[in-house]
C-alpha positions in Angstrom: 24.1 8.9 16.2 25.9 5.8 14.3 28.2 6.4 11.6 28.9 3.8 8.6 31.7 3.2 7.1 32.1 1.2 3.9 35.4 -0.8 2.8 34.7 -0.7 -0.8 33.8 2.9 -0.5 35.7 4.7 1.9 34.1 8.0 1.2 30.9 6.8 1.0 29.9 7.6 4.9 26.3 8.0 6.1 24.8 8.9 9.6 21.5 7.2 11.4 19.6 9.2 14.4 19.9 7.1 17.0 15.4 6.4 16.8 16.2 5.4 13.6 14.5 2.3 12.7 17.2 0.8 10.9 19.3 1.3 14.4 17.7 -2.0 15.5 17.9 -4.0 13.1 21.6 -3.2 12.3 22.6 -4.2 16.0 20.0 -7.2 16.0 22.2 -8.0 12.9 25.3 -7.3 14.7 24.3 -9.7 17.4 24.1 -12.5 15.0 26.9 -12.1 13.4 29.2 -12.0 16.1 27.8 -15.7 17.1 28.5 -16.6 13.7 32.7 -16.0 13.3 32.8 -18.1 10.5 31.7 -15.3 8.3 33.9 -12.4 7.1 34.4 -9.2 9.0 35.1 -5.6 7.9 32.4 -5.1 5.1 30.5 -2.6 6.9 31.5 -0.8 10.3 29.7 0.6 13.4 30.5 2.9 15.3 28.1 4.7 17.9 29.1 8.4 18.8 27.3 7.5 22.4 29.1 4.6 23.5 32.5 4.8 21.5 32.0 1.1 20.6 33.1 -0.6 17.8 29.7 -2.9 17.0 31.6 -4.7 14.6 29.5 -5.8 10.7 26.3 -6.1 9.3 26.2 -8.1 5.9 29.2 -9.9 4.6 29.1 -9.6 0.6 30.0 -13.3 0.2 27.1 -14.8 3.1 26.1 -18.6 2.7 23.0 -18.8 0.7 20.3 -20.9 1.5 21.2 -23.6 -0.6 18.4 -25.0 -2.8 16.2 -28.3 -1.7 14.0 -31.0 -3.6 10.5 -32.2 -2.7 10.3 -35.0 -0.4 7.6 -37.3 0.9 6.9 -35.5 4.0 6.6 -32.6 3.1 4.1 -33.4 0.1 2.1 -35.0 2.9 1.9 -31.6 4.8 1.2 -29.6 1.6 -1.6 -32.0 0.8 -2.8 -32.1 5.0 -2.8 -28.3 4.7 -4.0 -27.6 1.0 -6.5 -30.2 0.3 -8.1 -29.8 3.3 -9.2 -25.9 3.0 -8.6 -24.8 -0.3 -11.2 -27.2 -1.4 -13.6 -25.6 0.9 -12.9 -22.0 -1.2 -13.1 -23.3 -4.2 -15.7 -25.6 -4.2 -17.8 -23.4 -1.8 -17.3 -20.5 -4.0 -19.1 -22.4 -7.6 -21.1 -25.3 -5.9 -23.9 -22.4 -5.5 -23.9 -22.0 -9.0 -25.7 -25.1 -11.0 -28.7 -25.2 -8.7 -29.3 -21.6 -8.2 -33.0 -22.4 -10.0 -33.7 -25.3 -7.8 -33.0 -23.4 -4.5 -34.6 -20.0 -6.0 -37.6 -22.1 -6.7 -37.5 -23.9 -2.8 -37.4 -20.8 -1.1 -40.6 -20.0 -3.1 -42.1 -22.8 -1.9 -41.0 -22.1 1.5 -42.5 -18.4 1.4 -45.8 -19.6 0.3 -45.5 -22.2 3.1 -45.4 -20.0 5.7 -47.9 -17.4 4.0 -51.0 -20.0 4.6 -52.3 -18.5 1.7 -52.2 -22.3 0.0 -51.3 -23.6 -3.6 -52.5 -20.4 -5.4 -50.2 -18.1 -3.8 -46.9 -17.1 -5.7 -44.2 -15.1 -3.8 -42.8 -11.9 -5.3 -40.2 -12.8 -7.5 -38.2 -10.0 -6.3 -38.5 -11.4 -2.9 -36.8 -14.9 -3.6 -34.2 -12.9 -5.3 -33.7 -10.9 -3.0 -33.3 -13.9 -0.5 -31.1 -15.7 -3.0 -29.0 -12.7 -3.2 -28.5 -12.6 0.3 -27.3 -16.1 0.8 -24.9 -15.8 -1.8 -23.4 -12.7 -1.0 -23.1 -13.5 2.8 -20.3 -16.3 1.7 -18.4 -12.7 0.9 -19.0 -11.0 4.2 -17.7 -14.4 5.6 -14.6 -14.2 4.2 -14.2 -10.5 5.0 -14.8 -11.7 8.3 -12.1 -14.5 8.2 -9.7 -13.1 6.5 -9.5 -9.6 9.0 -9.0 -12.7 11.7 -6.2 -14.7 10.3 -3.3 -12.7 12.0 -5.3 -13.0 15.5 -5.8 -17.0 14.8 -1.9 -17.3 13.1 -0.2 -16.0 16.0 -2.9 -16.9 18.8 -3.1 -20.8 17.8 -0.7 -21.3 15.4 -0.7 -21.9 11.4 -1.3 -25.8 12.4 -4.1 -25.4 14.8 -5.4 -22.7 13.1 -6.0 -24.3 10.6 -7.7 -27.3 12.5 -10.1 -25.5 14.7 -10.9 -24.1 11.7 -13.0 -27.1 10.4 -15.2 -26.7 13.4 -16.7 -23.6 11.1 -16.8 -26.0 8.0 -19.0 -28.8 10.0 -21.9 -26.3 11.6 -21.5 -24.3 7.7 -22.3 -27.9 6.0 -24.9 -29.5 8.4 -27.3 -26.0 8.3 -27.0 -26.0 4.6 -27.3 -29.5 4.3 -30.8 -29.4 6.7 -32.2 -26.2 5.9 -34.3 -28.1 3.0 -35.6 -30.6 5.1 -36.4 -27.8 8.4 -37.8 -25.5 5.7 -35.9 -22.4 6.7 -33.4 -20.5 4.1 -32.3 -18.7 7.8 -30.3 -22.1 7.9 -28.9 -21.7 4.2 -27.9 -18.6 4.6 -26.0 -18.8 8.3 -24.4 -22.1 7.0 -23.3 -19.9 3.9 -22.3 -17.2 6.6 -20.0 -20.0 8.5 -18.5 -21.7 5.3 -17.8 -17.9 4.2 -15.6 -17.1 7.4 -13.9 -20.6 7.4 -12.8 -19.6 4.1 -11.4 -16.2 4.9 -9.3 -17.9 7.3 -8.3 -20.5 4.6 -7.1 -18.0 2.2 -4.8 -16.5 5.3 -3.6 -19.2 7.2 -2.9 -22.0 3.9 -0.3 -20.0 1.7 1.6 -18.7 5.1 1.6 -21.8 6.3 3.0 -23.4 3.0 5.3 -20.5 2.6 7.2 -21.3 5.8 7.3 -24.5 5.4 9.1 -24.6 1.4 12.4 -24.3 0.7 13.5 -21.5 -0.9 13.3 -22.6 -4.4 10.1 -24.3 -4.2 8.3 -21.4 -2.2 6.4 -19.8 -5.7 5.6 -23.4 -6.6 4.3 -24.6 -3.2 2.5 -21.6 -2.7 0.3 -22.6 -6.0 -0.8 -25.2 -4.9 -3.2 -23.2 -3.3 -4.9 -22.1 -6.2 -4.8 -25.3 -7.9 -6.6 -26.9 -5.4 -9.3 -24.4 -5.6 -9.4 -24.5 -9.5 -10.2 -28.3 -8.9 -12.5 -28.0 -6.3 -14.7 -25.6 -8.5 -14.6 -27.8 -11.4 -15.4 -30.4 -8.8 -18.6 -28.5 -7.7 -19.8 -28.0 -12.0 -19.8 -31.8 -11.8 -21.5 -32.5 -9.0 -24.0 -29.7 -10.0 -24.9 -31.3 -13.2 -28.3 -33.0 -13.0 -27.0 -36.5 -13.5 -25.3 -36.6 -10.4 -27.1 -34.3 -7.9 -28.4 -31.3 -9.6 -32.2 -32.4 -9.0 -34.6 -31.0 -6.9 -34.3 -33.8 -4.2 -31.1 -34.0 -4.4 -29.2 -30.6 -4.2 -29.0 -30.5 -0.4 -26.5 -33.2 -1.0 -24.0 -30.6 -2.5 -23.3 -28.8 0.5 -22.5 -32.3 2.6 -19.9 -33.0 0.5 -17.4 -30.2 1.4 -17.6 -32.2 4.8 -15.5 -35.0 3.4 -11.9 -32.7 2.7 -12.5 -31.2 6.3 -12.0 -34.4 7.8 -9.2 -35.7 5.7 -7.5 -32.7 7.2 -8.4 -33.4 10.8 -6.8 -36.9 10.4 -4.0 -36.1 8.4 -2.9 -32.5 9.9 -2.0 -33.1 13.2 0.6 -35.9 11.8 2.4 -32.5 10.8 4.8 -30.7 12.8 3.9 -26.7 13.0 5.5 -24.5 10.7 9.3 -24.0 12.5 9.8 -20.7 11.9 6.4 -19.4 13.9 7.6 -22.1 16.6 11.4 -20.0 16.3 9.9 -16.8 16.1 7.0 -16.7 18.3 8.2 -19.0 21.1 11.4 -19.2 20.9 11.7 -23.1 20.6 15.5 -23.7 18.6 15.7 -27.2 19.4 12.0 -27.7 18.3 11.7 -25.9 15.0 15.5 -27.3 14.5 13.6 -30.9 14.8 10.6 -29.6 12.7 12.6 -28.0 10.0 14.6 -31.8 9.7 11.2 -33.1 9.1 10.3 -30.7 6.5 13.1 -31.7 4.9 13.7 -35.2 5.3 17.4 -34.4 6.6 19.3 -33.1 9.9 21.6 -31.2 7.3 19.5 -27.7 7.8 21.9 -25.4 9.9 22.2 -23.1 6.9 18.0 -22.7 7.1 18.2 -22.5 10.8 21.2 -19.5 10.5 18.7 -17.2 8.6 15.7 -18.0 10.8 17.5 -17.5 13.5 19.0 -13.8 12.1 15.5 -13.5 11.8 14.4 -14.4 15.5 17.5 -12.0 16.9 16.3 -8.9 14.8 12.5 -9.5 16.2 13.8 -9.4 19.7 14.9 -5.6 19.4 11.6 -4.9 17.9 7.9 -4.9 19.2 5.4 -6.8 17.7 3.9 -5.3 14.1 0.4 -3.8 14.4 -1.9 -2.2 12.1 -1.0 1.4 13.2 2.5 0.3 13.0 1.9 -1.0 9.3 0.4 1.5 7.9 2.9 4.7 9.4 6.1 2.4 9.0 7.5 3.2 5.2 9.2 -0.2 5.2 6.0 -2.0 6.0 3.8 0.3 3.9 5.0 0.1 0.8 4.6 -4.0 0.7 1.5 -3.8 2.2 0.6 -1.3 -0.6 1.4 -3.7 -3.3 0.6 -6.9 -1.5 -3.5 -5.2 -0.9 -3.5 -3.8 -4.7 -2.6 -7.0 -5.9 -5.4 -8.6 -4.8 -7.4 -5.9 -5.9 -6.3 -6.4 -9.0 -7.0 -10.2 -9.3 -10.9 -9.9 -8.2 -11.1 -6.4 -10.3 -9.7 -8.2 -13.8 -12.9 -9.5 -14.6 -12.5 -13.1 -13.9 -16.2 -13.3 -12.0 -17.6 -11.7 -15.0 -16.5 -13.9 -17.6 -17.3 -16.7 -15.7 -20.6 -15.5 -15.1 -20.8 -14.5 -18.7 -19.6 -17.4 -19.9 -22.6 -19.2 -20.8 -24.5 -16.8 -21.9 -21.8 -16.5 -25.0 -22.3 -20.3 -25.2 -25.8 -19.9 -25.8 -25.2 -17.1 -28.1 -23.0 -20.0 -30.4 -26.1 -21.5 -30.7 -25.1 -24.2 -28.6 -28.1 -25.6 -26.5 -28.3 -25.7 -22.4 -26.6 -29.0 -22.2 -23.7 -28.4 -24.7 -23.3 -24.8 -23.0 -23.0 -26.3 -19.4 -20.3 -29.4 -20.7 -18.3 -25.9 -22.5 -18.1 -24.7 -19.3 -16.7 -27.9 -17.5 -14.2 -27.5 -20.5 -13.5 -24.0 -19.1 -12.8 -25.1 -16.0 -10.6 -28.3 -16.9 -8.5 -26.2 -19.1 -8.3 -23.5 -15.9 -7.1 -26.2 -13.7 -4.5 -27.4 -16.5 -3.3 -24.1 -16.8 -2.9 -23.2 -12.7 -0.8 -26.6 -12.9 1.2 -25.2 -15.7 1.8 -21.9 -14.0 3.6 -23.9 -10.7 6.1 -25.2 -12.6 7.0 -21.7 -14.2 6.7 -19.6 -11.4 10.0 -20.9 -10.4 11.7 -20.2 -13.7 10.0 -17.4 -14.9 9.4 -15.9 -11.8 6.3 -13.8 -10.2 6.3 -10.3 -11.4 6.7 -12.2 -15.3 3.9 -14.1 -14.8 1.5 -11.3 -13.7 2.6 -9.3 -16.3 1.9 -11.7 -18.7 -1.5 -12.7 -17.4 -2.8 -9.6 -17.3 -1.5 -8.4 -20.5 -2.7 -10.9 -21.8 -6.8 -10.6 -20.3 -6.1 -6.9 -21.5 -5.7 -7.3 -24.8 -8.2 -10.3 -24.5 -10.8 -8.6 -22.9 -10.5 -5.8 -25.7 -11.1 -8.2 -28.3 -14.4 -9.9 -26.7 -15.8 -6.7 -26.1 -15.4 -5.6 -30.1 -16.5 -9.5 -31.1 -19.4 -9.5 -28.1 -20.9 -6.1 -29.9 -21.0 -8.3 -33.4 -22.1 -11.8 -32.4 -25.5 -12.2 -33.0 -24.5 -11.3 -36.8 -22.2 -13.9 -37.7 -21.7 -17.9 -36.2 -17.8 -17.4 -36.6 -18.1 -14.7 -34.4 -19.6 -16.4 -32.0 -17.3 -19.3 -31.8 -14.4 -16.6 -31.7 -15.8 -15.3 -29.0 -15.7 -18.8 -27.2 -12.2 -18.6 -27.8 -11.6 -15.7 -26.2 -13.4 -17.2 -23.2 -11.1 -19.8 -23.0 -8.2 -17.7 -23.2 -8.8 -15.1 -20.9 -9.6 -18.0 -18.2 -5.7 -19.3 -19.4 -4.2 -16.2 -19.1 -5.6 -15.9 -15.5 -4.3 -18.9 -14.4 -0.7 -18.3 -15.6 -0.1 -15.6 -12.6 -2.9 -13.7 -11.5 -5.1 -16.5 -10.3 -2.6 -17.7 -8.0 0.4 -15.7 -7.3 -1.5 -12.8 -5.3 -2.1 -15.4 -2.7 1.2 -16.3 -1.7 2.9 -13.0 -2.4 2.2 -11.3 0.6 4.0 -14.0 2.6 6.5 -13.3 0.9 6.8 -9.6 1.1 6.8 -9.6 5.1 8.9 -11.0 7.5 7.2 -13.3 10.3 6.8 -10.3 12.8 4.2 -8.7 10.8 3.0 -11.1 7.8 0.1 -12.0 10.4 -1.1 -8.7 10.0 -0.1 -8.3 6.2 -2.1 -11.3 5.5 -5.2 -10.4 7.6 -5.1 -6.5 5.6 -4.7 -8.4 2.2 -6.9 -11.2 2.7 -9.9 -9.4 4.0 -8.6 -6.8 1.0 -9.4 -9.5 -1.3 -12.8 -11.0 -0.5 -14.2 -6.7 0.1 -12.7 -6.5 -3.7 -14.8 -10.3 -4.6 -18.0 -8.5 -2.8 -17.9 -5.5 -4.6 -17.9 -7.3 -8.3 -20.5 -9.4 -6.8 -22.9 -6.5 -5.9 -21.8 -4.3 -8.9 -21.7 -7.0 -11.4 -25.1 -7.6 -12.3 -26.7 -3.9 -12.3 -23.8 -2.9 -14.8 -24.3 -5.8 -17.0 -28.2 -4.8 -17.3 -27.3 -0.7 -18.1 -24.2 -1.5 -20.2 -24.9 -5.2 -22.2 -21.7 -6.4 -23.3 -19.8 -3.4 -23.0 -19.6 -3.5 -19.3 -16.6 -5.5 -20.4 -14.7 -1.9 -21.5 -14.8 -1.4 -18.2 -11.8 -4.4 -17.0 -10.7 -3.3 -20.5 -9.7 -0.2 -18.6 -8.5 -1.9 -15.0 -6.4 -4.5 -16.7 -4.2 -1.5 -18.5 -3.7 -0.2 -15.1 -3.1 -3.1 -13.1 -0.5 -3.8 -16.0 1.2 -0.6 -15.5 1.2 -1.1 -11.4 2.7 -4.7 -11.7 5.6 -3.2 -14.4 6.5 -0.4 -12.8 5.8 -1.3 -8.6 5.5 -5.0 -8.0 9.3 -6.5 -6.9 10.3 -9.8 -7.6 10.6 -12.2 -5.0 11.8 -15.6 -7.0 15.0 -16.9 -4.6 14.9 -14.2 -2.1 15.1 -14.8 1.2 12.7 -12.7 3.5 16.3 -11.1 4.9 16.8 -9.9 1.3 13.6 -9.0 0.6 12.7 -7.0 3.6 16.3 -4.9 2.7 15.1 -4.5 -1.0 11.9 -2.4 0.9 14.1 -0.8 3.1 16.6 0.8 0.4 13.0 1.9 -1.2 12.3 3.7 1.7 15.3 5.4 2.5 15.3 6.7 -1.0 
């Protein structure tokens, strides 16, 4: 049994079992600060009814903070190694499929009747080529589910660094069967190159925002971790342009498309290895001071980071006294449970809010504005530029108005949105305002998902979990995510046929729930360190 004893509040006196969880992390706490002298003692007490030993504090009420860093050169290079590199292939992956979905559809005809021997006359089911189309595109899904259920396996097995490189391995085989499949006349290629690109990308999705999250400051940790996001806001607006048919949207040349993600997968190969691994993995999971010490200096273009080294290394003591974080241990542990709650339902609720269906929907209400094919595809480059302006927007806020504002506001916002194009949607073949109104609202609701929910969900759950178990946190979410993008996928489409327009009541309905779970469960993690954090679940669990 250990007692505590509080200075402030001398009868204020609680009592742990000695299995308590909190047990181990006091005295790994303990440890640290009794190598630390500088800071105050007599706070908070110890004392153990089964040794008689005074253990000495736990927190000191006036502890250093972190204190807060600027950008620097090298570390822009390691966001951009890390960033560029694989969120392009998400992004660009994910919409590049999009613009020539006729021009493939009407190849794999061509190959069906090919292989019939039936000659010229012979015309494959149409239900047959859509089926196969179908396939290849929800494959990239199953990929990422994949992926992402491996990124706490490839995080703590070969690093965030090398994780990240072996990756592109995935990205080459994915691009050179896509790329070859016309000319070899087999949509098996397509679809296993889709099926490689997909996993690659699961393990992007993982492996990028920890890797940027350990490697920003404090201060810039939101902002960093947008980047992200931005990338793959760029990378699909990349893969509109690309897809229109003055640059290679043709039938000869749409095999092109899928080469080009090759060229972002080897600016990473030659740029990433330049960049040290993130320090606190090296700290935490080898055990290498000296070298994450060095690291860290690099990160930050100074030697003066003993104040970033004192946390990680409170960090490193209190992992010693504990084993390593499974799934089991995740999901029965309240101080892991609840974050990985929120952290999984977050994600939910980004692929849930509807952001696939007004994209896909988004032409369609172009056409409906009488606008012809041409205009309707240039609106929806517009869509896209303005989603990438605002995802660049939103990483300059999310370090002033912080992550739990922003999600509330983009989602209230796609609410109150989404209930307005549903009303307008059910009115727009009567009146050419409408129409254009409901353009509006297109654009809008694509803003209001780029202020926070487009990219905040990514980087949250590195976050919310300390380096002992964000592996597994980020495999859960991740894999979380791309089931949630696989089910709108699937789900989409028949809905839309039985319900028209008013399929859109339906995210009407999420988005005043996910409203309500961000409001009343989702903590804010702006300027936190993961010491603070993982104590803010802890009182929560205790309750």
């Amino acid at each position: 049994m250990i007692r505590l004893d509080r200075e402030d509040s001398p009868d204020s006196v609680g009592y742990i079992e000695d299995d308590h969880p909190l047990r181990h992390e006091m005295a790994a706490q303990t440890l640290s600060l009794l190598a630390a002298p500088e800071r105050k003692r007599g706070d908070i007490s110890m004392t153990s009814s089964t040794t008689d030993m005074d253990a000495g504090l736990i927190y000191s009420r006036d502890r250093r903070r972190v204190p807060s860093q600027s950008a620097n050169g090298r570390l822009l290079f390691a966001i951009s190694a890390a960033a560029l590199g694989s969120a392009f292939q998400h992004g660009y992956n994910t919409g590049v499929v999009n613009a020539p979905q006729s021009l493939i559809e009407s190849w794999i005809s061509d190959v069906l009747r090919n292989r019939s021997g039936a000659g010229a006359e012979y015309k494959p089911e149409p239900s047959q080529v859509t089926m196969i189309w179908s396939i290849a595109v929800s494959i990239f899904c199953v990929g990422g589910m994949i992926g992402g259920s491996l990124t706490g396996l490839i995080a703590e097995k070969l690093g965030r660094k090398y994780g990240l490189l072996y990756n592109n391995i995935l990205v080459l085989a994915g691009c050179l069967l896509q790329q070859h499949s016309k000319n070899f006349g087999s949509y098996e290629m397509f679809i296993a190159g889709r099926f490689f690109i997909g996993v690659n990308c699961g393990l992007n999705a993982g492996l990028v925002p920890m890797y940027l999250s350990e490697i920003s400051p404090m201060n810039l940790r939101g902002a960093v971790g947008t980047v992200y996001q931005l990338v793959v806001t760029i990378s699909i607006l990349i893969s509109q342009i690309f897809g229109l048919k003055s640059v290679f949207g043709t039938a000869e040349n749409w095999p092109l498309l899928f080469e080009i993600a090759l060229l972002p997968s080897i600016f990473q190969v030659i740029t990433l290895p330049f960049c040290p691994e993130s320090p606190r993995h090296t700290l935490l999971h080898h055990g290498l001071e000296l070298q994450a010490q060095k690291d860290l200096s690099w990160f930050r273009g100074t030697i003066e980071v003993h104040d970033e080294m004192e946390e990680m290394k409170n960090e490193y003591e209190a992992m010693k006294l504990t084993p390593q974080v499974t799934i089991r241990e995740m999901l029965s542990n309240a101080q892991l449970r609840i974050p990985l709650f929120i952290a999984a339902m977050v994600m939910v609720c980004q692929q849930l809010s509807g952001i696939n269906a007004v994209m896909f929907f988004s032409t369609k209400i172009f056409k409906m504005a009488q606008l012809s094919d041409e205009a309707a595809q240039y609106s929806t480059l517009g869509m896209g530029s303005m989603n990438v302006l605002m995802t660049l927007i939103s990483l300059v806020l999310v370090e002033k108005a912080g992550r739990k504002t922003l999600l509330l506001i983009g989602f209230s916002g796609m609410f109150v949105d989404t209930v307005l194009l549903t009303i307008c949607l059910a009115f727009v073949e009567k009146s050419i305002v409408i129409s254009y109104f409901c353009i509006l609202l297109v654009i809008v609701f694509v803003v209001m998902f780029a202020v926070g929910p487009g990219s905040i969900p990514w980087f949250l759950v590195s976050e919310l979990f300390n380096q002992s178990a964000r592996p597994t946190a980020a495999s859960i979410a991740v894999a979380v995510n791309w089931t949630a993008n696989f089910m709108v996928g699937l789900g989409f489409l028949p809905l839309q046929e039985a319900l028209g327009s008013n399929v859109f009541v339906i995210f009407a309905v999420l988005l005043g729930l996910f409203v309500l779970f961000v409001w009343k469960k989702v903590p804010e993690t702006k300027n936190k360190t993961m010491e603070e954090i993982s104590s803010m679940f802890r009182q929560i669990s205790y309750q």
